[in-house]
C-alpha positions in Angstrom: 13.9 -135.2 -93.3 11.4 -134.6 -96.3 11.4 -131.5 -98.1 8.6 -129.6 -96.6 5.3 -127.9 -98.1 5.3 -124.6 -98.0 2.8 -123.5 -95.3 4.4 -119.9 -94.6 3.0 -116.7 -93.9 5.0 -115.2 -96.7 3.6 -118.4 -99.2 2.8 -116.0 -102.2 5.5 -113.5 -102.3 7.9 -113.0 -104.6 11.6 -111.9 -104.0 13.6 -111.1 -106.8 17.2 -111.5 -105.0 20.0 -109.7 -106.4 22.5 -109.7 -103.6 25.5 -112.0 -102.2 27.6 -112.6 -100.0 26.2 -112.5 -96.4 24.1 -109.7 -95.3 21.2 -110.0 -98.5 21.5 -113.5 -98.7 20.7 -113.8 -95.3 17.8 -111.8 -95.2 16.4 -113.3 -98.1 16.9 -116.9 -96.4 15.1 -115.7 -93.7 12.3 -114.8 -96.4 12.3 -117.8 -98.7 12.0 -119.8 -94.8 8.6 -117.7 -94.1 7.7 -119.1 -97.3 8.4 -116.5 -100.0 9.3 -117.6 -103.3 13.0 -116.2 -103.5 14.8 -115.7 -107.3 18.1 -115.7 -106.3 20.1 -114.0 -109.9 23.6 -114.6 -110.4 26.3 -113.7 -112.5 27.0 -116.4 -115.0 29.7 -118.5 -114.8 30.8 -116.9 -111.4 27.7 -116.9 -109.0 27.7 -115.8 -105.6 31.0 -115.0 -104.7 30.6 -117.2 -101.6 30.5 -120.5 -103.9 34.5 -120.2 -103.8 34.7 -119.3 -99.9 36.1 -122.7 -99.0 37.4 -124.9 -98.2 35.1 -127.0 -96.7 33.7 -127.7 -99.9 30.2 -129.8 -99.7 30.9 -133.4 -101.8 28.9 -134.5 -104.8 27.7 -138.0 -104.9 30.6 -139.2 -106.2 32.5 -137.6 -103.2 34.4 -135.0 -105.1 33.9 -131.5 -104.3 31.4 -129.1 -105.8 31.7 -125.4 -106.2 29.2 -125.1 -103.5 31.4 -124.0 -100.1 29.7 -124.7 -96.8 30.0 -120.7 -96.1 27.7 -120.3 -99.4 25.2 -122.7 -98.1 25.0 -121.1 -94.8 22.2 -118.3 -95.9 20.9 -119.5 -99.3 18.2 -122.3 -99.3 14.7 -122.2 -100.0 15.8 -120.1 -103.7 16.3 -120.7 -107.0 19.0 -119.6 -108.9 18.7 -118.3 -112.5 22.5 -116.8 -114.0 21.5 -113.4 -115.9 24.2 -110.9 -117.4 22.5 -107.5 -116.4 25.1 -105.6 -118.5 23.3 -107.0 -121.4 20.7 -105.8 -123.1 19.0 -109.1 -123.0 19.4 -109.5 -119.6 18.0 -106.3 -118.5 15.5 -106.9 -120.4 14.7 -109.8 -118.8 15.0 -108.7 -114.9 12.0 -105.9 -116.3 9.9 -108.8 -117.1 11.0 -110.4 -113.8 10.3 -107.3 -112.0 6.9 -107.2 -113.4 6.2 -110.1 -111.5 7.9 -109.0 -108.1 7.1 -108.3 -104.8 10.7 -107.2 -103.7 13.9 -106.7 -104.8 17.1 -106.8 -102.7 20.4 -105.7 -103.6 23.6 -104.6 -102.4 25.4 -102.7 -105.0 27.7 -100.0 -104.0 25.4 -96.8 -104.2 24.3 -95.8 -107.3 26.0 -99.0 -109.1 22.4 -100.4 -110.6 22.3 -96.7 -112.1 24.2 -97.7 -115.1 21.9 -100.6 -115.8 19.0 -98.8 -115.3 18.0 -101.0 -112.6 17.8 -97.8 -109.6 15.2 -97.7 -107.5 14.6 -93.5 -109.0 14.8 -95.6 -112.8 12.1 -97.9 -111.4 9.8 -96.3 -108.8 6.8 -95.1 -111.4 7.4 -98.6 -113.7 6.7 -100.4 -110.8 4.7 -98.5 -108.3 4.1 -101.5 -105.4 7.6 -102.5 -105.7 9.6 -102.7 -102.1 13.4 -102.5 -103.3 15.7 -103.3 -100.5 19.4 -101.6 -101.0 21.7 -102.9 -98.3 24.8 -101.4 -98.5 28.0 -101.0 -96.5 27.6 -97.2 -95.4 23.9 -96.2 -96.9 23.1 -94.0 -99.8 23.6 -90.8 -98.0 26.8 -89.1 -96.0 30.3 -89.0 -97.5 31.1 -92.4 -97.3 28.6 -93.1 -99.3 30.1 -94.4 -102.0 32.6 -96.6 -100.6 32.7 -100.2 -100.4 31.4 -102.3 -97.1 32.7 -105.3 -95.6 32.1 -107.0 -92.2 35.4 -106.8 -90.7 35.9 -103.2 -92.1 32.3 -102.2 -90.3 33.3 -103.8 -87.0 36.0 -101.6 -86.7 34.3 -98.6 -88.1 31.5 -98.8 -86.0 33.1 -99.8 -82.3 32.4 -103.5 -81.6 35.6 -104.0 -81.9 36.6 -101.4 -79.0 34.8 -103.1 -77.1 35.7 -106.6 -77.8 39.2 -108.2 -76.5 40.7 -108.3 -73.3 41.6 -105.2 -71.7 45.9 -105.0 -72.5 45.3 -106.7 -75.9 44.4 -106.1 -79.3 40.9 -105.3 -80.2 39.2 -108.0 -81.5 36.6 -109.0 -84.1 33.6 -111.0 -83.2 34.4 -114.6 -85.0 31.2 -114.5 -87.4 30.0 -111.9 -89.8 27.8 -110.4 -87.3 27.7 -106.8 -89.0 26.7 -108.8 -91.9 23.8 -111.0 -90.2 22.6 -108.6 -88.0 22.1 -106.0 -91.2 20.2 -108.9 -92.8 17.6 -109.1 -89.7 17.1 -105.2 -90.2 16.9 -105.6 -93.7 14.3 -108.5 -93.5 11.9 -106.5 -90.4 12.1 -103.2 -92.8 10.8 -105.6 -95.8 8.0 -107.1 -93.4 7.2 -103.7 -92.7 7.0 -102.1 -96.2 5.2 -105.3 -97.2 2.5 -104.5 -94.1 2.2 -100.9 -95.8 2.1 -101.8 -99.1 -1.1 -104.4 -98.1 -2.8 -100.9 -96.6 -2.2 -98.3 -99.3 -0.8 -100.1 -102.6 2.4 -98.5 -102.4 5.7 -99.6 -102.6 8.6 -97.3 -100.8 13.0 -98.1 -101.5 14.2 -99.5 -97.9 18.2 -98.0 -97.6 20.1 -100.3 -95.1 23.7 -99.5 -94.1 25.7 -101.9 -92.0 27.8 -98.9 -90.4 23.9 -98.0 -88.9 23.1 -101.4 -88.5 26.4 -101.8 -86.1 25.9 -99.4 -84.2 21.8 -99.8 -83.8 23.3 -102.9 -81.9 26.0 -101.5 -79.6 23.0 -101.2 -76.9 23.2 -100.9 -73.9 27.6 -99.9 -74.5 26.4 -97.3 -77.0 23.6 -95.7 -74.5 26.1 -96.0 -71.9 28.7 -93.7 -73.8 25.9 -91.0 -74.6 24.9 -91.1 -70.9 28.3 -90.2 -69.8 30.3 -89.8 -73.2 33.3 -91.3 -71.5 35.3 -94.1 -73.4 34.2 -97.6 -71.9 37.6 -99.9 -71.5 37.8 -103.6 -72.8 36.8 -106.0 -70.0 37.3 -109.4 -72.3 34.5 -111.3 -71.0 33.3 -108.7 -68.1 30.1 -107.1 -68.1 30.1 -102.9 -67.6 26.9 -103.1 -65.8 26.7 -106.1 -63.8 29.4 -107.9 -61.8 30.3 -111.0 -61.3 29.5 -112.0 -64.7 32.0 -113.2 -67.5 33.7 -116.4 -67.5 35.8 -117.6 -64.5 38.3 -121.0 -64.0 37.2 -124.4 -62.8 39.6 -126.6 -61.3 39.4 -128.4 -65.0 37.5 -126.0 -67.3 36.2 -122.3 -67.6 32.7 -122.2 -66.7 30.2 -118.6 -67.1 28.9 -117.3 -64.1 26.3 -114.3 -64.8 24.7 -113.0 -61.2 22.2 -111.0 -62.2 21.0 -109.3 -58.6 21.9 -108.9 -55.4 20.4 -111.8 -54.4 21.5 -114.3 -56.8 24.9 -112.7 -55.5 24.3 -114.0 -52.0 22.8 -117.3 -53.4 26.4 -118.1 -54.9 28.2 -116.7 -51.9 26.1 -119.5 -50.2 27.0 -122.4 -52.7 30.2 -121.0 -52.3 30.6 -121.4 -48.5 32.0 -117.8 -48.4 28.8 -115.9 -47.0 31.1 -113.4 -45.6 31.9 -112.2 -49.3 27.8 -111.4 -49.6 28.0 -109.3 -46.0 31.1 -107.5 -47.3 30.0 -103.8 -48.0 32.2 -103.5 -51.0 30.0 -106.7 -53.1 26.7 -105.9 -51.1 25.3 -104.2 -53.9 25.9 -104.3 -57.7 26.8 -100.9 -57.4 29.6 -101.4 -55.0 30.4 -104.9 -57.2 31.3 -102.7 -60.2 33.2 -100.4 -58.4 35.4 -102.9 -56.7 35.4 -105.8 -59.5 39.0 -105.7 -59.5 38.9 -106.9 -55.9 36.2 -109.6 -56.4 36.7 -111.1 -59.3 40.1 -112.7 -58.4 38.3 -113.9 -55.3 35.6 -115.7 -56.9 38.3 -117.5 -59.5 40.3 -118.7 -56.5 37.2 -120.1 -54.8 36.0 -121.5 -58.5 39.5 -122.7 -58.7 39.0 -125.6 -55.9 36.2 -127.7 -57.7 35.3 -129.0 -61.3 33.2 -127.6 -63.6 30.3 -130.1 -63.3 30.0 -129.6 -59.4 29.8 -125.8 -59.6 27.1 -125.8 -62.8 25.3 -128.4 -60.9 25.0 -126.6 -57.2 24.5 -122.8 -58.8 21.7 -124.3 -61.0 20.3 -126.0 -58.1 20.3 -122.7 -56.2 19.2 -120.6 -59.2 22.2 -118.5 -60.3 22.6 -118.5 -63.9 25.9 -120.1 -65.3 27.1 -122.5 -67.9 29.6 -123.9 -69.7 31.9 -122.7 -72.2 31.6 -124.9 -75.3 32.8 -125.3 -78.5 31.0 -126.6 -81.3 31.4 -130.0 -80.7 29.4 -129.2 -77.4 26.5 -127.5 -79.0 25.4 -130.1 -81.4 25.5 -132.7 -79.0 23.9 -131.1 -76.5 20.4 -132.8 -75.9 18.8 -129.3 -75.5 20.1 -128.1 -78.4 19.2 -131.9 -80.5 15.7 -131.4 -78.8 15.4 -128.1 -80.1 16.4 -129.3 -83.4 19.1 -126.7 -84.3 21.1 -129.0 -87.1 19.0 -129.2 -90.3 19.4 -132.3 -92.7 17.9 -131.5 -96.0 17.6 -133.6 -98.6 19.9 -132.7 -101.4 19.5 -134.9 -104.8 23.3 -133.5 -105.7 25.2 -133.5 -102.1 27.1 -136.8 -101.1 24.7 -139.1 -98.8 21.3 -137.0 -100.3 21.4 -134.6 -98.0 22.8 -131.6 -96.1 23.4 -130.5 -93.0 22.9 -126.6 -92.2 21.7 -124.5 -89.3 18.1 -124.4 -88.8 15.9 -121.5 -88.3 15.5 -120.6 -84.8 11.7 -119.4 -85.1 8.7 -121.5 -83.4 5.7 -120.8 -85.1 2.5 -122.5 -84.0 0.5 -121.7 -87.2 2.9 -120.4 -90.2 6.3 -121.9 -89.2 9.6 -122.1 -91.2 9.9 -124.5 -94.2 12.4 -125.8 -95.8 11.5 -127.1 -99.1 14.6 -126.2 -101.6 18.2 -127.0 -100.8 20.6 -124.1 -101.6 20.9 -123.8 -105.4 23.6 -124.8 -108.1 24.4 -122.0 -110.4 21.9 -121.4 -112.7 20.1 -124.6 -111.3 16.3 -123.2 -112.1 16.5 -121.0 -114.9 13.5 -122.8 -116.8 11.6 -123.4 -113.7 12.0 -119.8 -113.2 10.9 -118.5 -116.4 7.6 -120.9 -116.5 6.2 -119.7 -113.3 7.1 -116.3 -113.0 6.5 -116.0 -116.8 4.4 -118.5 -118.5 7.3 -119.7 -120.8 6.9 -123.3 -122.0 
């Protein structure tokens, strides 16, 4: 594909992007993709931490690797990078005269750790009055754990994903991306919508503090309102559902296929497709109620009936009848799967440095009839745009 014009609703704002990692970079993707103009600074030399999270290593066009690591790419197109030393002098100097210019700032310092540069939000607030500076952190500026460090894994644990998350007699068990990471970027990214929103109103700019300890467990759900219904401990059910049974994953006669009843009637739809009707009249399964409360019975039921045909004949009859399944894939499944191709979830940018001119990255998943994604920039080398950088945001020449 063609790099793409930038017809977003965000064309126009400025992002002056301070973070790495996941959780910032992320959210200021998600920005730069609605068309903001995202200055992503990074520490010369080094950059983004991420740049070194490999291998896979993305190849130049002489096919040897690059510092650019396929888990740095993943949240950091649509920017340009610009290296800047805030312990200098100079280069404090110069993110004031970049801040002059911005709309927002994002950051994820430990707590107080842009203090020392002069770079708080307290230090900038009356400089920079319509200023929306964005601190995500790993516990939030208040509370005693304020001032420690956050990482994903560390957060999944603190904040009970991960008690959740495993099969019951085993160990429990992280979820296999950075979700606390991503999910605290997609709070991060509605609170800058928001402040932006306010801002256009009143003229004024407000300091957004994002933790991913709060984050995690905003998105425990409908397991976290269960507990403070009852305030008894749930137990891991690996791929079981605490609310509604049958649904998790169950054997084929050749592979594991999902089956996720949603009602009583989809219930007796299946028992139908299963040619076990009497299961649907049993008082035990009647009801979803009575389902939960004798799962353990069921459940080794329905895998013996499963158990007797392929995947393809079940997923084909339950469709048919309306009960929701599917397959389980792996990745090699997803991005050939002609729904997903339709849809088009694998992005090829073009990429002057990359072996082959191009890229291939996850696209965003919004649909937007009238302001839609873009994606105009490939991720950034270190340092790639510091002069493009300084002429538009500053008139230097």
């Amino acid at each position: 594909m063609q790099a793409q014009t930038n017809k977003g609703a965000l064309t126009g704002i400025r992002v002056l992007d301070l973070s790495r990692i996941l959780a910032g970079p992320s959210a200021t993707q998600l920005l730069g993709d609605l068309g903001a103009d995202v200055i992503k600074v990074e520490r010369p030399e080094e950059g983004d931490d991420t740049r070194k999270w490999g291998p896979p290593y993305i190849a130049d066009t002489q096919g040897t690797p690059t510092r650019e690591s396929a888990y740095y790419l993943a949240a950091n197109r649509n920017k340009r990078s610009i290296a800047i030393d805030i312990a200098s002098e100079d280069g404090r100097q110069l993110i004031h005269q970049l801040l002059a210019k911005a709309d927002v700032l994002v950051e994820n310092y430990k707590a107080g750790g842009l203090a020392k540069y002069g770079l708080s939000y307290a230090q900038l607030r009356a400089q920079y009055p319509r200023l929306i500076y964005c601190s995500i952190t790993g516990f939030g500026h208040t509370g005693p754990y304020a001032s420690r460090p956050g990482y994903d894994f560390l957060i999944q644990g603190m904040g009970g994903i991960m008690s959740l998350t495993g099969v019951p007699d085993g160990e429990p068990m992280k979820v296999g991306v950075g979700i606390a990471d991503v999910m605290t970027g997609m709070y991060a990214t509605v609170g800058m919508l928001a402040a932006l929103q306010h801002r256009d109103k009143t003229g004024e700019g407000q300091h957004i503090d994002i933790s991913l300890l709060d984050s995690q467990i905003a998105w425990l759900v409908n397991a976290g309102t269960n507990y403070l219904a009852e305030r008894q401990l749930p137990t891991r059910l690996g791929n079981g559902h605490p609310n509604i049974v049958p649904y998790q994953v169950f054997p084929t006669a050749d592979a594991p296929m999902i089956l996720a009843v949603g009602n009583d009637a989809q219930f007796r739809r299946f028992c139908q497709v299963a040619d076990t009707e009497a299961l649907a009249d049993d008082q035990r399964f009647a009801t979803n109620v009575q389902r939960i409360a004798h799962r353990e019975v069921l459940c080794p039921q329905i895998s013996e009936l499963l158990r007797t045909r392929p995947r393809s004949h079940w997923l084909q009859a339950l469709e048919q009848a309306g009960v929701p399944c599917g397959p389980v894939n792996d990745l090699e499944d997803v991005f050939n799967d002609p729904h997903v191709i339709a849809r088009g979830a694998e992005l090829r940018m073009p990429c002057e440095w990359a072996q082959g001119g191009e890229i291939r990255l996850l696209a965003n998943p919004l649909k937007m009839s009238a302001t839609p994604p873009s994606y105009r920039r490939p991720p950034p080398r270190l340092n790639e745009h510091a002069q493009s950088v300084l002429d538009d945001w500053l008139g230097e020449h």
